[in-house]
C-alpha positions in Angstrom: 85.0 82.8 115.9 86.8 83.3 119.2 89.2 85.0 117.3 87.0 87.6 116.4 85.4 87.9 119.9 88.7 88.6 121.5 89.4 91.3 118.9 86.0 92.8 119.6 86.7 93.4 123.3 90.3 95.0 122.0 88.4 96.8 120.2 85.4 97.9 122.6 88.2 99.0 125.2 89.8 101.5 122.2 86.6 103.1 121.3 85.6 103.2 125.2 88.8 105.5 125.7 88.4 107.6 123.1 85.2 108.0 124.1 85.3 109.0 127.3 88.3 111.3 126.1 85.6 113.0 123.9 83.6 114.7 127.2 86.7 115.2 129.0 88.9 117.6 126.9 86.6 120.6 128.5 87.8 119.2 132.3 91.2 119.0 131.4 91.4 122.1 129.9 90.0 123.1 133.8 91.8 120.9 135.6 95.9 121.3 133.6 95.3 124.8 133.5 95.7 125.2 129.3 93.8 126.5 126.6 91.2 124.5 124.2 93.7 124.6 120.9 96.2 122.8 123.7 94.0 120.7 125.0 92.5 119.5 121.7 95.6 117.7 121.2 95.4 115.5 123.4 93.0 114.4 120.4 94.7 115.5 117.6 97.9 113.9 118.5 95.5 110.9 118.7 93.9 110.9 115.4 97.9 112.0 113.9 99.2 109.1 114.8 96.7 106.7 114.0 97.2 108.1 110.3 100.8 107.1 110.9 100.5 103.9 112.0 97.3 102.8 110.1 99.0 102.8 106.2 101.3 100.2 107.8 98.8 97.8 108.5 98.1 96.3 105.1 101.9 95.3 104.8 102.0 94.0 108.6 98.7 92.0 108.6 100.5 90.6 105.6 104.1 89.9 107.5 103.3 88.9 110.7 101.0 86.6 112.2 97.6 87.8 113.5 99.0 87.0 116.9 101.8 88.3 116.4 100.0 92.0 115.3 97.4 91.5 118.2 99.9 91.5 121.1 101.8 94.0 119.9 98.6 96.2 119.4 97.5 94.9 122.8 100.8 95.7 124.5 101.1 99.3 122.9 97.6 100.6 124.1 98.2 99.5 127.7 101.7 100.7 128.5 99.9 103.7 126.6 97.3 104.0 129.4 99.5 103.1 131.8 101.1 106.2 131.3 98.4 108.5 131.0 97.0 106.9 134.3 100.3 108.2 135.8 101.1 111.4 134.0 102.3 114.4 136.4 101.2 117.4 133.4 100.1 117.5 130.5 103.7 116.4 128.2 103.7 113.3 129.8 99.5 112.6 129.2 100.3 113.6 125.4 102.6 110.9 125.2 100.5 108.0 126.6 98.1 109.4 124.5 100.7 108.5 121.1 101.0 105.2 122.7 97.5 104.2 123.1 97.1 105.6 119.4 99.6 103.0 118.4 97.9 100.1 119.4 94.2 101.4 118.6 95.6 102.2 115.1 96.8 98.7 114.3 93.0 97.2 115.9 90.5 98.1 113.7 92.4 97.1 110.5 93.4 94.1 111.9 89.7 93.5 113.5 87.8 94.0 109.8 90.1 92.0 108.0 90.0 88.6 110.1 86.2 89.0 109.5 86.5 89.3 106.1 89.0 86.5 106.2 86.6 84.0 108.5 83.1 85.0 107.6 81.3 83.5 104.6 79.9 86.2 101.8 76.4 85.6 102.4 76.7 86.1 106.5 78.9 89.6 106.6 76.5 92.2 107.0 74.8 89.7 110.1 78.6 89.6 111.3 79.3 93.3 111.0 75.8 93.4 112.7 76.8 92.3 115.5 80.1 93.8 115.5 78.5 97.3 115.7 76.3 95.8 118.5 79.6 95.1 120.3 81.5 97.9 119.3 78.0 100.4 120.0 78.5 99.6 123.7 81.3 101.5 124.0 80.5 104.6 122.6 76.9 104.7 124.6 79.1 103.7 127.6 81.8 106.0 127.6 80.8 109.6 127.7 78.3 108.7 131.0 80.8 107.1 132.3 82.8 109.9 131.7 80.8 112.5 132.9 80.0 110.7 136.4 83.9 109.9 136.9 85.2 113.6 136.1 82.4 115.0 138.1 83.1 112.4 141.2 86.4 110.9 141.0 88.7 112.9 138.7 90.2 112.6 135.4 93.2 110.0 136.3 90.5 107.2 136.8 89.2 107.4 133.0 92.6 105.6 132.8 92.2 103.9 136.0 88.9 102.3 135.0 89.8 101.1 130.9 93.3 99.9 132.2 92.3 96.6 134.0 89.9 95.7 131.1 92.8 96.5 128.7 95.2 94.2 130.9 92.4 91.5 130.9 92.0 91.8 126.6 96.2 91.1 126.9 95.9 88.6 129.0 93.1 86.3 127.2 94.9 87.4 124.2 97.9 85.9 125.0 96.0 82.3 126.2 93.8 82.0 123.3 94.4 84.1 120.3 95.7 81.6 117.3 96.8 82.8 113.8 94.9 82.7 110.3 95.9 82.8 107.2 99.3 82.7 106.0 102.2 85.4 106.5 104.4 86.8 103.5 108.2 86.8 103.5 108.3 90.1 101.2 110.8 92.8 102.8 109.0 96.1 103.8 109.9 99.2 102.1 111.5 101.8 104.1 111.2 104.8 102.1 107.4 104.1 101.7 107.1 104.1 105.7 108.2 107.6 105.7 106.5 108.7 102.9 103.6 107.3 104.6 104.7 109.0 108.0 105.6 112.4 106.8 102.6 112.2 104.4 99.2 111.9 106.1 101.1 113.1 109.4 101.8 116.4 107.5 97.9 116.4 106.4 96.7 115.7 109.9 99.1 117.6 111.8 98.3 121.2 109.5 94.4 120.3 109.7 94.7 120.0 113.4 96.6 123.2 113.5 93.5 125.1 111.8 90.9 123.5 113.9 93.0 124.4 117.2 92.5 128.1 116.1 96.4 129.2 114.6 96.7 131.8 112.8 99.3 132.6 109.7 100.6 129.8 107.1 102.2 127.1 108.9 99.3 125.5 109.0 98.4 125.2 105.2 101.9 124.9 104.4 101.9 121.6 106.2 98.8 120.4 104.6 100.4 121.2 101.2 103.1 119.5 101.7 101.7 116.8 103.2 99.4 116.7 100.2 102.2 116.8 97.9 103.5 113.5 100.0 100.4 112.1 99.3 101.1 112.1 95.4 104.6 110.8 95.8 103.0 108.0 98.6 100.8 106.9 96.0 103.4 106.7 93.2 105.6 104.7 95.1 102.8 102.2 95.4 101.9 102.4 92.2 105.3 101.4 91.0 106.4 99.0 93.9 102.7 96.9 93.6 103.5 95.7 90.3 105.7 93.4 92.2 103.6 92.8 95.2 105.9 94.7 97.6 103.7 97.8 98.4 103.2 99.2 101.7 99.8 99.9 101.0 98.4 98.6 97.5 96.4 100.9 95.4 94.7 98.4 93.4 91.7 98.7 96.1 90.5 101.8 94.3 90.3 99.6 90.9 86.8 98.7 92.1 84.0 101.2 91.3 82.1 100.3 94.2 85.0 100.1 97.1 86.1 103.6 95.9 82.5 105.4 96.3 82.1 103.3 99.3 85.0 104.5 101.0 84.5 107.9 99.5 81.1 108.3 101.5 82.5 106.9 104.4 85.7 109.6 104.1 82.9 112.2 103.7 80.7 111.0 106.8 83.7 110.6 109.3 84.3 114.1 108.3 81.1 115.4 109.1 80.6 112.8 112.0 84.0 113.5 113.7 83.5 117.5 114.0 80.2 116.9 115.6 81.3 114.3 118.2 84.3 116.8 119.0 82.4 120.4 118.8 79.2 118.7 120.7 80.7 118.4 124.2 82.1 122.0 123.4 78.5 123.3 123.4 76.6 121.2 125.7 79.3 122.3 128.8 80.4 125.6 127.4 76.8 127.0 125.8 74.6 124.9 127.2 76.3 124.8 130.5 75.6 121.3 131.0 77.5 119.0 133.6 80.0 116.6 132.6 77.3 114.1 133.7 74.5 115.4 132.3 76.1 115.8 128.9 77.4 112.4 128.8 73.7 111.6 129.2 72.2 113.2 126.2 74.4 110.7 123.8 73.6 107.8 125.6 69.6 106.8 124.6 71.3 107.6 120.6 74.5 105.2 121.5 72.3 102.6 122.8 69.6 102.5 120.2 72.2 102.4 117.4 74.3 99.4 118.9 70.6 97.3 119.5 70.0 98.2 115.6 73.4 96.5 114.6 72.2 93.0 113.5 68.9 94.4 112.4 70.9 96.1 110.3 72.9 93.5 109.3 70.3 91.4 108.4 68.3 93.7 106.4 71.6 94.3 104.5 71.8 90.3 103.6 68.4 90.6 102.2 67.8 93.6 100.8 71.1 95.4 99.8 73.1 98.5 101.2 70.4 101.2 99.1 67.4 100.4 101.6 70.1 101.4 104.3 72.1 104.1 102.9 69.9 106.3 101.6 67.2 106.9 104.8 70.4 106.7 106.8 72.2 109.4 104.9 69.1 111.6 104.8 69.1 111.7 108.6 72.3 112.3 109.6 72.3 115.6 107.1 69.0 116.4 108.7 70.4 115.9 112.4 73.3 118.1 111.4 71.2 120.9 109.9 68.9 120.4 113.3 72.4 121.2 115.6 72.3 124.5 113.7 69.4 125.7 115.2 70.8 125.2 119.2 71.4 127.8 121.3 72.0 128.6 125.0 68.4 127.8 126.0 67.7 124.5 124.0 66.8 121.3 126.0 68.2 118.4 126.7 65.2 116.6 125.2 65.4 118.2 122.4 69.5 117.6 122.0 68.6 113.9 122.8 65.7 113.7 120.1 68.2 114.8 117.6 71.0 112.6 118.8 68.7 110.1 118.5 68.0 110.8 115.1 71.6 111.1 114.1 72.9 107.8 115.9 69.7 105.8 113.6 70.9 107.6 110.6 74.7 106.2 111.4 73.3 103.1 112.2 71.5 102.4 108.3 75.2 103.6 107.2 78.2 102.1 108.5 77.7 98.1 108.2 76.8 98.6 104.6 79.3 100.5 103.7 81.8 98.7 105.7 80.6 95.5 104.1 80.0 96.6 100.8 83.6 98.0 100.3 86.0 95.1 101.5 83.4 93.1 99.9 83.9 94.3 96.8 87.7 93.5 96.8 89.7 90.2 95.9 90.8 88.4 99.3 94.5 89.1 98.9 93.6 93.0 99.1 91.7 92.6 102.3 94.2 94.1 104.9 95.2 96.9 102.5 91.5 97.4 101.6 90.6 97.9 105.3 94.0 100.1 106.0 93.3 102.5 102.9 89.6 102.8 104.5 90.8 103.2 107.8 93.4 106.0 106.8 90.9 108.1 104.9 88.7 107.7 107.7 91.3 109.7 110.0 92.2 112.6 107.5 88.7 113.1 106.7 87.8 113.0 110.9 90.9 115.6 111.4 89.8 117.7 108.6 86.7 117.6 110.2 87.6 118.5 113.7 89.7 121.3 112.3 87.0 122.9 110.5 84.1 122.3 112.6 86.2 123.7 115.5 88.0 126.4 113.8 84.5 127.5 113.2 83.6 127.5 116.9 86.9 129.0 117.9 86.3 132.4 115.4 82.9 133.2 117.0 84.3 132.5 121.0 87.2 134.5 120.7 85.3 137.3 118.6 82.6 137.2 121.3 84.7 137.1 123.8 86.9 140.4 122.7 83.5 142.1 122.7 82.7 141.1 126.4 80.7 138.8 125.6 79.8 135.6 128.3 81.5 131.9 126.8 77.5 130.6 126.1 76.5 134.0 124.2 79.9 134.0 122.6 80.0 130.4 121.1 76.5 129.9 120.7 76.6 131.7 117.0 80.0 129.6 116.6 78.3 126.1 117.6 75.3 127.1 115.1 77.4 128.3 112.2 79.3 125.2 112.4 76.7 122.7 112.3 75.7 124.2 109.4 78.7 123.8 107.5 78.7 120.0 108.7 75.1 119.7 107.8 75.8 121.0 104.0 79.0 118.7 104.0 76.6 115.3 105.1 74.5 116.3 102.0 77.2 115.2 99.7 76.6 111.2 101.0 73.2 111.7 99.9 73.7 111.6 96.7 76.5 109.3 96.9 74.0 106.5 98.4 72.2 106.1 95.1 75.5 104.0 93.6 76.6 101.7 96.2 75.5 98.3 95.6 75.9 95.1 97.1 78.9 92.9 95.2 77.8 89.4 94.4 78.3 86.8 97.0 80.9 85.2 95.5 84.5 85.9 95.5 85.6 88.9 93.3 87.2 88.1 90.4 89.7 90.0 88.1 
């Protein structure tokens, strides 16, 4: 178990950067003196090569020793931060920010597998539980304490502030993190790495493109080619696991239930990401909120959905992922289609109320569908179960991000071309884009009716 306490404060310190990177973007737009679609990819660059490095993970969880993986992870995200804690411009900030990505991208996978590896069947979802209480912290944490440092101290000390912590995770790391399991002597396949790389890269990297507000074809052009990588990724695999030496094995998707578990997940990031990266766009932009006062309106949503995390659990043990999933779904789709209706003169009580809503609807989803999928999988698939999830989880939050903000993006500059103020411009933007979101969270809705719990046993065949 203190194996998987240490990985959960690697993993809180990941999720508190990127959260307080969420509120920020607008500042450092401000403060570097560039434009939103270059600023955004200071996220984008983030989420591209996480869809790198994630694919990878099922081999190297497989290779190397869990201590092995952890340190390296550990080391990567705080030279990473290091760096951005230093950076003169905006180059040099871009590049800590593909460091930290590094790191972060080999966490999570590594993170959900051990559990799955450590945790008895009948005790995941009260496991997970708690891992979302952990992990909740983070995300209710970081954009207030983002908003009060940019307003007060400056951007550099978002950096300043998660690099000791990340230093301390190293460090106790280092003393007390032991291995499990056993490692695999198998050679890794080179031509599947790039596949992999130039693959969901090219997805990510065209998507991002779109969402930062490009016009002409490059964009799509990457994403069809990227797309056409995907094909020739997956064939690889498909040849290459019949002798248990693929990167990333595809036999995951052989279970019914793992696949339309991970399919609603895919479809929730997507519609969960665009929110969380068009939502500080409104509240300081349209609803000319402070950095402060935005980060505030998430936080009574972030707090209530990491308290809910063994409740959740629990009721998952007893009753199955349904009773979860489908009040869950309903109220994210309904919080998306409530966004819609914002404008410059809605409240922050009302933003909060709807957050609110939106963080209990995430709450009743993503331990049972966490659980549920790897659970449905044979042990030895664990760490490529988990990285396939993990991967579709970032294209899905990129495509989301694109769209949602290429949405946003249209209206502003149209507005804007007219004379009109930023809050009267993207107002109609922020609206018509929460709407598109909100028809896109229907779709796990219906989805929710076919996920069921796999038998507490280990899955045979």
């Amino acid at each position: 178990m203190r194996v998987i306490w240490l990985l959960l404060v690697a993993a809180f310190v990941a999720i508190l950067n990127e959260t307080t990177m969420a509120i920020a973007i607008p500042a450092l737009n401000e403060t570097l003196g560039i434009p939103p679609e270059q600023g955004q990819w200071l996220t984008s660059a983030f989420m591209l090569t996480m869809a790198v490095v994630i694919p990878t993970t099922g081999f190297l969880l497989q290779r190397f020793t869990t201590r092995q993986v952890f340190l390296a992870a550990a080391v990567s995200f705080t030279v990473g931060t290091a760096i951005c804690l230093v950076a003169p411009g905006f180059l040099t900030l871009l590049v800590g920010r593909v460091v930290q990505a590094v790191g972060t991208g080999v966490m999570m996978p590594l993170l959900m597998t051990t559990m799955m590896n450590v945790v008895p069947p009948d005790s995941r979802g009260r496991m997970m539980g708690r891992v979302s209480l952990v992990i909740s912290f983070a995300p209710a944490l970081g954009p207030t304490l983002s908003g009060v440092v940019l307003d007060h101290l400056g951007w550099r000390w978002l950096f300043g502030i998660v690099l000791p912590i990340a230093l301390v995770s190293l460090a106790a790391g280092a003393r007390w993190m032991t291995n499990l399991g056993e490692t695999t002597d198998a050679p890794i396949d080179v031509p599947s790495v790039i596949l992999s790389a130039l693959a969901f890269g090219g997805v990510v990297y065209g998507l991002s493109r779109l969402g930062g507000g490009h016009p002409g074809a490059t964009p799509w052009l990457a994403v069809a080619a990227g797309a056409i990588l995907v094909v020739a990724f997956g064939w690889r695999q498909l040849v290459l696991q019949r002798t248990d030496r693929a990167l990333l094995d595809l036999r995951v998707f052989s279970s019914r239930n793992y696949s339309i578990a991970v399919a609603m997940l895919a479809v929730m990031a997507l519609a969960m990401f665009g929110t969380f990266s068009l939502l500080p766009l409104y509240l300081q932009d349209v609803a000319q909120f402070s950095a402060t006062l935005s980060g505030l309106v998430l936080l009574p949503g972030s707090i209530l959905m990491g308290l809910l995390g063994p409740t959740v659990g629990r009721v998952y043990d007893l009753r199955g992922p349904r009773t979860l999933l489908v009040p869950g779904s309903i109220m994210i789709a309904a919080a998306m289609f409530c966004y819609a209706t914002v404008g410059p003169g809605t409240g922050a009580p009302v933003l909060v109320g709807v957050q609110i809503v939106m963080a209990l609807g995430l709450a009743a989803s993503f331990t049972p569908l966490f659980t549920a999928s790897l659970a449905s999988l044979r042990r030895p698939l664990y760490s490529h179960g988990s990285a396939a999830l993990n991967t579709l989880q970032q294209v899905a939050g990129a495509a989301g991000t694109a769209l949602l903000i290429a949405i946003y993006s249209s209206y502003l500059h149209a507005g804007q071309a007219r004379g009109e103020s930023v809050p009267e411009a993207g107002a109609p933007g922020a609206r018509a884009a929460f709407l598109v979101g909100g028809f896109i969270a229907l779709v796990p809705v219906v989805l929710a009716f076919f996920i069921r719990k796999p038998a507490e046993v280990e899955v045979e065949g």
